[in-house]
C-alpha positions in Angstrom: 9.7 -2.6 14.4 9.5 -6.2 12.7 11.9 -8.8 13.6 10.6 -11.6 11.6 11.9 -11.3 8.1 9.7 -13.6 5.2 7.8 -12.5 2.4 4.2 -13.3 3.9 4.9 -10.4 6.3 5.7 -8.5 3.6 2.6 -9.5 2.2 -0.5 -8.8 4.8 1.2 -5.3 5.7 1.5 -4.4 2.2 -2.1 -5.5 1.8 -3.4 -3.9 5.2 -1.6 -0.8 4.8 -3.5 0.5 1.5 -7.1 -1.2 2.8 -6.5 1.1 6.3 -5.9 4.2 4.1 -8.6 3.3 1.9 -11.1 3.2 4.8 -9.7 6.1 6.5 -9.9 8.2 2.8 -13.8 7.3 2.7 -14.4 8.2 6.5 -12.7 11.6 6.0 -14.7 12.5 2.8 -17.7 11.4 3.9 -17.3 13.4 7.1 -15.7 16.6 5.9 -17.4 16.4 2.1 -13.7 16.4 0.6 -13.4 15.8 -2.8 -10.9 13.5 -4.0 -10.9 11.1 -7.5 -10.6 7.1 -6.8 -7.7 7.0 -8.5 -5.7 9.8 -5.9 -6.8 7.4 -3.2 -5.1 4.4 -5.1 -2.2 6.0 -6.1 -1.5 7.3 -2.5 -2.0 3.8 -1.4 0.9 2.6 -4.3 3.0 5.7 -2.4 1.8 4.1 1.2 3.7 0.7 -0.2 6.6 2.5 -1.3 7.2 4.0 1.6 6.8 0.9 3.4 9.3 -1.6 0.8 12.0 1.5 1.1 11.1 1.0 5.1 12.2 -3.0 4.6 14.9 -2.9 2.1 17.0 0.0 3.8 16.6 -2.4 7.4 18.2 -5.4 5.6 14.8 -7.5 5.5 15.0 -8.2 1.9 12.3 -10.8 1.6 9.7 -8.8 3.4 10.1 -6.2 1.3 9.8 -9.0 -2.0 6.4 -9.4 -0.4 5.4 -5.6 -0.4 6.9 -4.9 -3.6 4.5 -7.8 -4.8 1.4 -6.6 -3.8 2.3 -3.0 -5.0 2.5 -4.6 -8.2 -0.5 -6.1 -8.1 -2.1 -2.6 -6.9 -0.3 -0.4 -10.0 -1.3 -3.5 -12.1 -5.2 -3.5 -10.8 -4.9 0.7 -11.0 -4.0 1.2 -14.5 -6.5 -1.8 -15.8 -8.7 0.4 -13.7 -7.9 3.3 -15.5 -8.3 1.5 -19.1 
């Protein structure tokens, strides 16, 4: 899928992943009225990330994953100080 293998890949999809979810979450409830909490759309996008660094790490391309794993830090770290 992704040849290049540095931790600002990692990055930007790790960042782009969540904010497409995000955006896709808030079309769907808008347009089908579904009820979901804010923090269920944030934790799905700290899943979204997981999936993707397990994605990385199992293909051998260690520091893009570094760079995912980073910003799902910095998602679980904005969540729970969210949550507080």
């Amino acid at each position: 899928m992704f040849k290049r293998n540095n931790p600002f890949l990692g990055v930007a999809l790790g960042a782009c992943l969540p904010a497409l979810a995000i955006v896709l979450v808030e079309w769907l409830r808008v347009e089908s009225r579904i009820g979901m909490r804010e923090s269920t759309i944030y934790m799905v996008c700290i899943g979204l990330n997981a999936l993707l660094f397990r994605y990385f790490y199992k293909t051998r391309k260690e520091q893009t994953a570094k760079g995912v794993l980073l910003v799902t830090f910095i998602y679980a770290l904005i969540f729970f100080i969210y949550k507080m």
